[in-house]
N, C-alpha and C positions, 0 to 999 in steps of 0.2 A: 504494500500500500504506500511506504515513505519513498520508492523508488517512483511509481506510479504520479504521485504528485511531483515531486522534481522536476519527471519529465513534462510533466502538464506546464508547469513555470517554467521550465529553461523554456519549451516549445513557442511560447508568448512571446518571449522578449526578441524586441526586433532585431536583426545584424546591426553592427555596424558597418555600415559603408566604408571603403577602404578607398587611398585616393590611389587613384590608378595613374602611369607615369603619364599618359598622355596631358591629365591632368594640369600634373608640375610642369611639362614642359610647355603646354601652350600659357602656363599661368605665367612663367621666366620672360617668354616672348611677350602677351601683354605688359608683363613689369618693365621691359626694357621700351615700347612703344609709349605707354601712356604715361609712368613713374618714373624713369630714369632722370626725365628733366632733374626732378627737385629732391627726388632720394639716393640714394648709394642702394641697388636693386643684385647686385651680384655678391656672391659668395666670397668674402677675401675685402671687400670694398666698405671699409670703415667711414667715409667722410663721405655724406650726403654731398652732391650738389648747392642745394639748401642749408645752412649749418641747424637752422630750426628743425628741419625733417630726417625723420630717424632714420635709420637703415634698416633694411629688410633685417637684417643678419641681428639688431639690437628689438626689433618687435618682435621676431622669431623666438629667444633669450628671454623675454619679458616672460618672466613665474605665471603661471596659470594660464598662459595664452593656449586658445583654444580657437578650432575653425569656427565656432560658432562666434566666440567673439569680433575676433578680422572679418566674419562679417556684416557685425555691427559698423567694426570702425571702418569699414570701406563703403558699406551705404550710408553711413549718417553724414549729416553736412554743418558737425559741429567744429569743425576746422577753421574760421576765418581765413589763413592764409591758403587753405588747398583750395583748387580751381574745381570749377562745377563740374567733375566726371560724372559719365553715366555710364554705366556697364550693363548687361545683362546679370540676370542671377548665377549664369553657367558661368561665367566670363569673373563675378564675384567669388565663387570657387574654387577657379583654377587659380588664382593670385592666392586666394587664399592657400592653398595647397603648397603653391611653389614658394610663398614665405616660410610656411610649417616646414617646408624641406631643411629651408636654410638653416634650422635649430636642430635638427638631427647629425 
């Protein structure tokens, strides 16, 4: 009966989704078209463009960061100095992916 329920719960809870490379790399390639201006968006690349805007490699590092939050901070427009992007949700994702990369 105590194995029977288990399996009833493990069987509920949903996967996690896994990010797939395609992901990272088309998220690198948006980071270098639409964020390179004003961030440091490569691996190794310490000093933003921007000296206000962080570097992928230093939001990746940031304790607790989580894809669900990047993509808070990539659709909110509580930034003043960031310019008005618009991305897709998929397009929000894959950046986000390809920052998480950077911390691994």
């Amino acid at each position: 009966m105590r194995v029977t329920i288990v399996l009833v719960i493990a069987s509920t809870i949903a996967p996690v989704p896994t990010v797939q490379a395609q992901d990272v790399q088309q998220g690198g390639q948006l980071a270098l078209e639409v964020c390179a201006a004003c961030h440091a968006v490569l691996a190794g690349q310490a000093q933003s463009p921007m000296a206000e805007a962080p570097s992928f490699e230093a939001v990746a590092a940031t304790p607790g960061m989580t894809a669900a939050a990047l993509n808070v901070w990539l659709t909110s427009q509580d930034h003043p100095t960031m310019p008005n992007i618009v991305l897709s949700q998929a397009d929000v994702q894959d950046v986000s992916a390809y920052i998480l990369s950077l911390g691994e």
